[in-house]
C-alpha positions, 0 to 999 in steps of 0.5 A: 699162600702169597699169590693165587695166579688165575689162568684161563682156557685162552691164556696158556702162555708160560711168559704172560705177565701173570708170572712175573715175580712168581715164587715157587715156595709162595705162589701157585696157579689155578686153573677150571674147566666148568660146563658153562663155557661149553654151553652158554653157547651150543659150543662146538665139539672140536671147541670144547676139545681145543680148550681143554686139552690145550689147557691139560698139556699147559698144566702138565708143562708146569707141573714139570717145572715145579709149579704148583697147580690147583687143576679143576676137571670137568669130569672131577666129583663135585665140579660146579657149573661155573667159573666164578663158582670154582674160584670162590671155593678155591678162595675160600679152601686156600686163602690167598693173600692176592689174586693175580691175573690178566686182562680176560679176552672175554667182557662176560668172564671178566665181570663173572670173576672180578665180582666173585666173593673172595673172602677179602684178597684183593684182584690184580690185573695185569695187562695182556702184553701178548697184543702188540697194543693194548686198549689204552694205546688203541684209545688213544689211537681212537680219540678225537678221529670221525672214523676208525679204519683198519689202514691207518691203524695198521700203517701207525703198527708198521711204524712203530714195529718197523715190520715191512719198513724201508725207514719211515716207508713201508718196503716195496712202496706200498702199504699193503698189497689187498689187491693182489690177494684176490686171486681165484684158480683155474677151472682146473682148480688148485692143483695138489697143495701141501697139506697142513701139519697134523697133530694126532691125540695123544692121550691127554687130548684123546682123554678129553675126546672120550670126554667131550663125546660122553658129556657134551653128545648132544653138541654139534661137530665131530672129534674124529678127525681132531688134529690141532695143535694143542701144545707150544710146540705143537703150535711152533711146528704148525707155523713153520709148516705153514712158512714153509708149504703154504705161505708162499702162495697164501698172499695170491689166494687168500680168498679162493674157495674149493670143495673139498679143500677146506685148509687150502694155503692157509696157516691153521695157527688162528686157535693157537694164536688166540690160545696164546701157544704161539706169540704174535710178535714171533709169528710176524717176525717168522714171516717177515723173515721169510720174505728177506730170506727170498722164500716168500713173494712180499704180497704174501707176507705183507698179507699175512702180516695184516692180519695179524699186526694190523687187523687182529689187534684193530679188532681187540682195541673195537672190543674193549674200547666199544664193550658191553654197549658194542654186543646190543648194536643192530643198525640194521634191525635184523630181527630174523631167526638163524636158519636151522640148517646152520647146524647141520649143513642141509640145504640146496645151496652147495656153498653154504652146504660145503661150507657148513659141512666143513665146519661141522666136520673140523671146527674150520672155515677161513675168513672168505668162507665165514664174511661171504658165505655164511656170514653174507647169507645172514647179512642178507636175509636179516639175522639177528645179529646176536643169533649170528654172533652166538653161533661163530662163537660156538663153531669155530675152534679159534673163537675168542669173543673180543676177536669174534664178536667185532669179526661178526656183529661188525664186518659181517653184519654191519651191525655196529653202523660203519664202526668195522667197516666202512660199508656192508659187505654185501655181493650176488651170487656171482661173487661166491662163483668167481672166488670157487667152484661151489656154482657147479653142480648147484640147482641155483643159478647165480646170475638169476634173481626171479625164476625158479633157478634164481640164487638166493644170494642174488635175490636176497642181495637185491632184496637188502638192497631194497630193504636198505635203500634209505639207510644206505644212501648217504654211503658213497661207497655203495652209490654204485650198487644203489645206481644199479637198483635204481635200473630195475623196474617196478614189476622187476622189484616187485618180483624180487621180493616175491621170490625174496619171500620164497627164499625164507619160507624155504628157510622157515622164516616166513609162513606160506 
């Protein structure tokens, strides 16, 4: 064998450089599926379920094309726990003259595999060229700058894609349109939308759901409503769907939350994405098409498109440029435990309630849900950021560490001190009932700090706000919030904190 091409649970994509200058007659693709990357976090079922059966169909498509293909299962006799522990076997059986793959998503598998015993065969790896970036480009982007900011990046992608552009000058004259992406709906909510495009198992995908139930019991989520897309064409059907059904108001209410809707306008193509099953180029291109063919207002494709051109390789180029010194930063010294109901959605709060629930049940939650419910409720309370991070990882069925762990650590906790974001994303109550209706019907109330009714959100947020007041001062962008705290009196902060400390008691993280 001339070329052993290794290729990972999130590295299905039949074009990657890994390919290039593949022979038939001399070459052939490896492939695993090992416990560990279910379990070195508590992983999700619907997760698990994702990645393999999105890389089973992978295997069978090229096998089709005469590939050979050395296929490890999870359920094969004698299967080892590991990943590097499979390819030094494969090494060994084999004999190589050179393994072949490209840059892993993850720092922790790239490590594990690249100090693999490989009886002498030499490593190549080869640029991920599914980014439009790479991480030699955003460090050049990044040297010599006091501050990383998504716009700048952003506006340098425009340009050098020409996606959105007018010229030197992006369409419509304006850079992006954040401002009329924050629509919430009516009291009457959002009316009948179009549901997401379903992808019900076929055996391949109900095999590895027979097999996540057996092994993986123990494991939080539900398998009986999967429905992703796990194949390219599955993949590509998803997004023509989203094209044509949603995106149209995606730009309007990207950020509104309903209970009961947990998909609303948005694309459901994250997972298969991060899988590699679809290209970013062709998705931007898609939505950039529908916006010149009049389907699509601008705010909605230059909304979506920001966060695939602009933000999902911002966060890639943190990653690799910051890893692994990046995963230890705590700015804040959040030292808290998760709360336990993380797992399973049993608290009073009806919006972490919905929204964990959501989660459970489909592996799913869009971004306002992750940054301003469940990830604020940490931000607040003081989680350890590693404990939060753990736990995106494991729960969302499009987690990938180099686009979750900056997502987390960085614009969610602000962890990483500014480097994400250039202040916390801290709010009351009062946000979360503006952008859903998740206030109603809840014992809470979100206009109360103090008080038997007070929401934990608000008091928690002034509470951080205490907590944090000397940390936070010298950012300009939180004077406002810290002029309003200076309003409160002594006896109003002090019953604050007294009914701060009520609120992690009810959580278990403080005794009576």
């Amino acid at each position: 064998m001339r070329n052993l091409i290794i290729i990972l649970g999130d590295q299905l994509d039949a074009k990657s450089a890994a390919f290039d200058g593949f022979d038939k007659r001399r070459d052939a693709v490896w492939m695993a599926e090992v416990a560990e990357e279910s379990t070195h976090v508590w992983t999700h079922k619907a997760r698990i379920v994702m990645f393999l059966a999105a890389m089973r169909h992978f295997r069978d498509q090229l096998i089709k094309r005469g590939i050979t293909v050395y296929y490890r299962q999870l359920d094969d006799r004698g299967v080892r726990n590991r990943l590097e522990q499979e390819l030094a076997a494969a090494v060994r059986k084999l004999k190589p003259q050179k393994l072949v793959m490209v840059q892993a998503g993850e720092w922790r598998v790239a490590q594990d595999l690249q100090q693999t015993a490989t009886g002498g065969a030499p490593w190549e790896i080869r640029e991920d060229r599914h980014f439009f970036s790479s991480p030699q480009e955003f460090a050049a982007h990044a040297e010599g700058r006091r501050q990383l900011r998504l716009e700048y990046f952003y506006r340098e992608m425009r340009r050098k894609h020409q996606v959105l552009m007018d010229g030197d000058q992006p369409l419509g004259g304006k850079w992006n349109y954040d401002a009329e992406n924050r629509g919430a709906f009516s009291r009457q909510g959002p009316g009948p939308v179009p549901p997401p495009k379903r992808f019900p198992p076929d055996p391949v995908t109900q095999e590895v759901i027979d097999l996540v139930e057996r092994k993986f019991a123990a494991h939080p989520g539900r398998t009986a409503d999967f429905d992703w897309p796990v194949t390219r064409r599955q993949a590509r059907g998803a997004l023509g769907d989203f094209i044509e059904q949603r995106l149209a108001n995606f730009g309007q209410y990207q950020d509104a939350m309903w209970t009961g809707e947990p998909y609303l306008y948005h694309a459901r193509i994250s997972a298969a994405l991060n899988l590699k099953l679809l290209d970013p180029r062709e998705v931007v291109s898609c939505v950039e098409n529908a916006y010149h063919t009049g389907r699509v207002p601008l705010n909605a494709a230059e909304g979506f498109i920001r966060q695939v051109l602009g933000w999902r390789e911002f966060v890639r180029g943190i990653y690799w440029q910051y890893m692994p010194e990046y995963l230890q930063r705590n700015t804040l010294d959040a030292q808290r435990p998760l709360p336990e109901f993380f797992w399973n959605g049993d608290t009073d709060m009806k919006c972490l309630r919905e929204t964990i629930t959501q989660i459970r049940d489909h592996g799913y939650a869009h971004h306002i849900q992750r940054l301003m419910v469940t990830g604020l409720f940490c931000l607040l309370l003081g989680v350890d950021p590693r404990q939060v991070h753990q736990w995106y990882l494991a729960m969302f069925v499009d987690a990938v560490e180099w686009v979750e762990l900056p997502n987390t650590l960085g614009m969610s906790q602000f962890a990483d001190g500014g480097l994400m974001a250039s202040k916390p994303y801290c709010a009351t109550g009062k946000y979360i009932q503006r952008m859903s209706n998740y206030c109603r019907g809840c014992r809470f109330d979100p206009a109360q700090a103090t008080g038997d009714d007070a929401c934990p959100f608000t008091t928690l947020y002034w509470d951080f706000l205490m907590r944090h007041r000397k940390r936070l001062q010298g950012n300009p962008r939180m004077t406002m919030q810290l002029k309003n705290l200076a309003r409160k009196s002594k006896p109003q902060e002090a019953a604050i904190r007294r009914r701060a400390k009520w609120v992690r008691q009810q959580v278990g993280q403080e005794a009576g």
